[in-house]
N, C-alpha and C positions, 0 to 999 in steps of 0.2 A: 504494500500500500504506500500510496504517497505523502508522506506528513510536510503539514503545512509550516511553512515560516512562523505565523505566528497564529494564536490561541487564544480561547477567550477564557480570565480564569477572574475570579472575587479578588479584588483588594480592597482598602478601608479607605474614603475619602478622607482626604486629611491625616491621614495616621495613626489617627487611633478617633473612638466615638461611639454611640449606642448602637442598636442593629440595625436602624438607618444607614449607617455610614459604610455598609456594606454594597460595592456595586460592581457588575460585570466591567474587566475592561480586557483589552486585548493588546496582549504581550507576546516576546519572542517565544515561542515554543523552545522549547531546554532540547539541550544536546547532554546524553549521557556520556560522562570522561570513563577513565578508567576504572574497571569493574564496576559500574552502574547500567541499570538498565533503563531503556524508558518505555512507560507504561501509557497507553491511551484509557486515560482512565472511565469507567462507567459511571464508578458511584465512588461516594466519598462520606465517611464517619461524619459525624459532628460532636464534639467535646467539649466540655466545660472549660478547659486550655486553652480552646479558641476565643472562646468569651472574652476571656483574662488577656488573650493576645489584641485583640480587637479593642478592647478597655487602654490596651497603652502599659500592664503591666508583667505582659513573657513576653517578653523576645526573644526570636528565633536565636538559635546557636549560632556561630561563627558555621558561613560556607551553606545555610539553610537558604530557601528561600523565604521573601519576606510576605509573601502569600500563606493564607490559614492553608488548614489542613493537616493532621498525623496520620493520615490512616486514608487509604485509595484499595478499592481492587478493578481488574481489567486487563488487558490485555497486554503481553510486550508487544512490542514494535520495533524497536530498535534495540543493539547491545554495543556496550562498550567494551574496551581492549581487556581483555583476562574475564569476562563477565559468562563465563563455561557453565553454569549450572545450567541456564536457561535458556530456550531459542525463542525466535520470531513466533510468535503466534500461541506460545502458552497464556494460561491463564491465571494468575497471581493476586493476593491482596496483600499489600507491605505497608508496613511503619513508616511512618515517613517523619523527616525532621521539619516540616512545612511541603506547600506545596499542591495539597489534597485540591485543592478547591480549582481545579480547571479541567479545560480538556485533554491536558497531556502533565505526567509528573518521571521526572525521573528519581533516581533511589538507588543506593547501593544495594547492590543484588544480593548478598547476601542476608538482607533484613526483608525478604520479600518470603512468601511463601505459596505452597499451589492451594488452590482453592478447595477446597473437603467437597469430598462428593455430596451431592444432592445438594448444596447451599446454591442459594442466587447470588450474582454481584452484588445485589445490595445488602442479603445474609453478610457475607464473607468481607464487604466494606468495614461493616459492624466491628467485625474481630481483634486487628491486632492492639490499638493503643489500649484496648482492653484486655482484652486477653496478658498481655504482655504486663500490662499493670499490675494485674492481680495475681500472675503467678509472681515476677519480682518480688513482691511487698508480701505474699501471704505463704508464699512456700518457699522462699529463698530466705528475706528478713526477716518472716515472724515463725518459718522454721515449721510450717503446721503437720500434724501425721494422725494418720490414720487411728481412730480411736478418740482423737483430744476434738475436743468443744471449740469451735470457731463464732464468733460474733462478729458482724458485719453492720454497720450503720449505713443509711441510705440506702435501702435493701433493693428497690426497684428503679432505682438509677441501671444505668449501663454497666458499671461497674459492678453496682449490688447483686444484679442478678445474677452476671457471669460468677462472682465470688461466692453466691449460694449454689451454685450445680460443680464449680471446680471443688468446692470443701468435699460434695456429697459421693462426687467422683471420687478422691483421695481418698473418704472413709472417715470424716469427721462429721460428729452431730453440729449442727448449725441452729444457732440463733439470730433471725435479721430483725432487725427495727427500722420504724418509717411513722412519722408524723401524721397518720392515719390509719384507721382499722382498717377502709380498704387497702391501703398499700400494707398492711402486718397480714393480711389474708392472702393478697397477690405472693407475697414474700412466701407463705407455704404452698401455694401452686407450684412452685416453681423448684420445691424440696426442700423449702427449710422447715426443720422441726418446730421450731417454735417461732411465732412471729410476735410482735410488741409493738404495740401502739403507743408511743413514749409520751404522746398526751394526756391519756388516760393512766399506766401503767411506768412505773420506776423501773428501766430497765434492769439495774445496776440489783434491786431485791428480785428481777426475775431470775439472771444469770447466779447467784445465791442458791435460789430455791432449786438450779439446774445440777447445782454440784460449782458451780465458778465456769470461768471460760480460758483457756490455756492465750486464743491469739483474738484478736480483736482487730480488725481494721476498718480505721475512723477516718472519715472525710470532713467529721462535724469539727472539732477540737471545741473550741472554747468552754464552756460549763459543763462539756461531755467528761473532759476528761479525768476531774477526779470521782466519779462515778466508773466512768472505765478504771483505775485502780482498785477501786473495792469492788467491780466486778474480775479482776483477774484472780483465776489461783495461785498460790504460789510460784514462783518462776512464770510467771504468764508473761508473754509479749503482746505491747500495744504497736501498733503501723499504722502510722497518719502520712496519706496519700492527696489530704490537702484541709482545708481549714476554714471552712464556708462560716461557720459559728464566731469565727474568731482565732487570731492564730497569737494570742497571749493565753495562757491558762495559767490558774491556781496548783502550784507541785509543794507538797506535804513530804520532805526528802523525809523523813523518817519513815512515812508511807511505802513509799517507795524501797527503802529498803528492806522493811518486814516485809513487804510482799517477791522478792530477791527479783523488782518487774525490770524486764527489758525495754525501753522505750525508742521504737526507731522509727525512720519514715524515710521515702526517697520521691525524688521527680524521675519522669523515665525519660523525659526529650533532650534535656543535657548531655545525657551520656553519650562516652563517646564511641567511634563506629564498630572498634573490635566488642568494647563490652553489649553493645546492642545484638552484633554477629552473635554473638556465645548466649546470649537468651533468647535470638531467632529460633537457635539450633534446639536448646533445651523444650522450649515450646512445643517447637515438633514433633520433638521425642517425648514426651508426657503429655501436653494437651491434643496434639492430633486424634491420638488416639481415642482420648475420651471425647471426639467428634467426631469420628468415624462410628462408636458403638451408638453414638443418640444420647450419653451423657450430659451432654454439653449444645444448647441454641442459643443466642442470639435474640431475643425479638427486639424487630424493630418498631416502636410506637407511629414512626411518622415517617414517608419522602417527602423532600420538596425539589424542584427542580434547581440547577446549580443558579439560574437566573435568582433564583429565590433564594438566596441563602441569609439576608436578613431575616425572611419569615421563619424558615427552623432556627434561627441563634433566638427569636423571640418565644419560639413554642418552648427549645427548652429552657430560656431564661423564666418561666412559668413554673418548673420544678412538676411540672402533673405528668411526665411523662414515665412510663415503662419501660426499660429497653433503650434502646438507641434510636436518635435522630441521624438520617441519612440520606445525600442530596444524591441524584439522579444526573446524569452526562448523557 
């Protein structure tokens, strides 16, 4: 096929601004360099990191581009020099360090993966800045195994859900919480043991009545977190993955030390391309599979078309959504 000079991808009028400020414009289409592929892309994630990108406060990495997007799947098209695993015409959905939001993205090939049988492009868009998130932070950082209690906040977020079916895959009981009964109900559809409606219900006395929770991963921080302590067991790990509540908290080190709690968290778009490569690979190798058996979906709450890409940064700056928001190419 013949790719075109230039492309029409989302950038933010002005530089940064609300989801107004989002508008189609048209730029050079990307040449993949060395070991990169370029991907005509279908469909493209949408993330709360984009939000914060589009806000004026993440910026892309050095060597990114300054277009949103972590997360494309679609087709190659093109390969750059040493870029062997893949050829013309496969079908892919990769990480991406920016980018997502046009008709063409390139990417280092090895943070790209093939699309799980039976998923759509817009399925498998869904996938990796999630998927990659939550295995990072829940079974690399907070260390989680088969047997121990996982707690999840923001249970029907994108994240939420994939971290309640990766726990139930691994073989940990799950507790999720969500600022409504319907979303603590949605959270056990989708296989968590127990669901919490934190309006109604102290989560921190549910995880108690459970036996304690070994790993916890918190998106809320602020007033969650010394509730998350006295919900951990002993030696529990907490994982904050970001900090919508507030990113100052109340720490009780004495607390903290009788509970011998582990406290960590990470961003995944900074890092740099080897350590991305080596949790491409790990991915694959433990999460493919629990999407090959039917472990592990994706729902997407919403499309919208890539012209539209202020109106999904406003559906999910709304918080009512399930699953992932995902634009359409």
């Amino acid at each position: 096929m013949t790719i075109p000079a230039e492309m029409t991808a989302i950038a933010i009028e002005g530089g940064k601004g609300p989801a107004e400020a989002l508008r189609p414009a048209t730029l050079p289409t990307p040449t993949p360099g060395p070991g990169e592929i370029l991907i005509r892309v279908e469909a493209a994630g949408v993330n709360r990191p984009d939000l914060i990108q589009r806000m004026g406060a993440y910026p892309p990495p050095p060597g990114a581009p300054e277009t949103l997007g972590l997360e494309a799947a679609g087709e190659v098209v093109a390969l750059g020099e040493g870029a062997s695993r893949w050829a013309v015409g496969d079908k892919v959905c990769a990480l991406l360090g920016g980018g997502g939001y046009a008709e063409y993205c390139r990417v280092d090939a090895r943070h790209a993966l093939p699309i799980p049988a039976g998923f759509s492009m817009v399925e498998a868009a869904a996938l990796p800045e999630t998927v990659f998130t939550v295995y990072a932070n829940v079974f690399e950082h907070g260390a989680l195994k088969a047997g121990e209690t996982f707690m999840v906040h923001g249970a029907t977020s994108g994240i939420g859900v994939a971290a309640i079916q990766m726990a139930k895959a691994a073989g940990a009981k799950v507790i999720a919480t969500g600022r409504s009964a319907e979303k603590a109900e949605t959270a056990l559809r989708f296989g968590a043991d127990v669901g919490v409606d934190v309006r109604t219900r102290d989560f921190a006395e549910v995880a108690a009545a459970e036996g304690g929770v070994d790993v916890i991963l918190d998106m809320v921080g602020g007033d969650y977190f010394p509730k998350n302590i006295t919900a951990l067991k002993t030696g529990g790990r907490l994982v904050y993955i970001a900090a919508l509540g507030g990113g100052t908290v109340p720490l009780e080190i004495f607390r903290l030390m009788q509970k011998r709690a582990v406290v960590t968290g990470s961003t995944l778009r900074p890092r740099d391309a080897d350590e991305k490569a080596r949790l491409a690979a790990e991915v694959e190798r433990v999460v493919w599979p629990w999407i090959a058996a039917g472990r592990l979906k994706q729902p997407v709450d919403a499309t919208f078309a890539l012209a539209d890409a202020a109106k999904a940064h406003a559906h999910l700056e709304k918080g009512e959504h399930v699953g992932k928001v995902v634009l359409t190419v």
